[in-house]
N, C-alpha and C positions, 0 to 999 in steps of 0.2 A: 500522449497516452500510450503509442504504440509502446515506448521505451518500460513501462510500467507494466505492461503485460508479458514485457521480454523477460523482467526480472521475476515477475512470478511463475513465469514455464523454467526458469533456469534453477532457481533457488526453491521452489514450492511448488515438484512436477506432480506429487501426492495430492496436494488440493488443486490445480489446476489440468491434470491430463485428462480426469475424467467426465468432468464437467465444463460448464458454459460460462468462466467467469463477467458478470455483467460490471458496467461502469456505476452501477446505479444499487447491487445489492451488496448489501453489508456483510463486511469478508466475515464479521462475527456469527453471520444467519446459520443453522443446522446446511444450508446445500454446502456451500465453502466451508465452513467449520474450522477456522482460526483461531486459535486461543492468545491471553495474553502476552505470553511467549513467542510464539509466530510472530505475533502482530510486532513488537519489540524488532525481532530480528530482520521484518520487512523494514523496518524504518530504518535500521543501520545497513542495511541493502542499498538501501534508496536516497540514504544519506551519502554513502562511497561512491555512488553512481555517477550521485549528479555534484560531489563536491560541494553538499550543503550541510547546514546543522541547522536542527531546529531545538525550540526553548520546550519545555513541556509545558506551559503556558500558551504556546502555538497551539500543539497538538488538540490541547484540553479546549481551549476557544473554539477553532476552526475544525474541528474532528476528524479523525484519524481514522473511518470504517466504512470508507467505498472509494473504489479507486478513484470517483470523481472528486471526491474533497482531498484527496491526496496529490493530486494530479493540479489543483488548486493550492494546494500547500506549496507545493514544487514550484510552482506555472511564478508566483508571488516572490519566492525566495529568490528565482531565476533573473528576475525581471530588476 
C-alpha cells in the first residue's frame, strides 16, 4: 500500500499534498477529486511501477476507486 501512496505524492502532489488521502475513500469523491483522466494516468503509473498490465474487464469487475481495490488489483496480478 505504502508503494501506492508513493505514486500518488510523486505523480498527484495537487490531489494528495493537501489532503488525507484514505485507503477506503473513492479517489472519484469531491475531497480527492480525480477525474477520468487522472484515474487513466494512475493506472499507467501503476502499471510502470509494478511491471503489470491489467485487461479493462479487470478494472470494470474488481474496481478501480480506492486505493484499497487497487492495491488488490496489484496484490492478485503480483502473486
Amino acid at each position: 500500500m505504502s508503494a501506492l501512496f508513493d505514486i500518488m505524492h510523486r505523480n498527484f502532489p495537487f490531489k494528495s499534498d493537501d489532503i488525507e488521502v484514505k485507503s477506503d475513500v473513492r479517489l472519484t469523491s469531491p475531497k480527492i477529486g480525480f477525474n477520468n483522466m487522472e484515474l487513466y494516468e494512475l493506472l499507467m503509473c501503476i502499471e510502470a511501477r509494478f511491471s503489470v498490465s491489467f485487461e479493462p474487464q479487470e478494472i470494470r469487475s474488481k474496481g478501480f476507486d480506492t486505493l484499497n481495490k487497487i492495491c488488490d488489483l496489484v496484490c492478485k496480478k503480483l502473486s
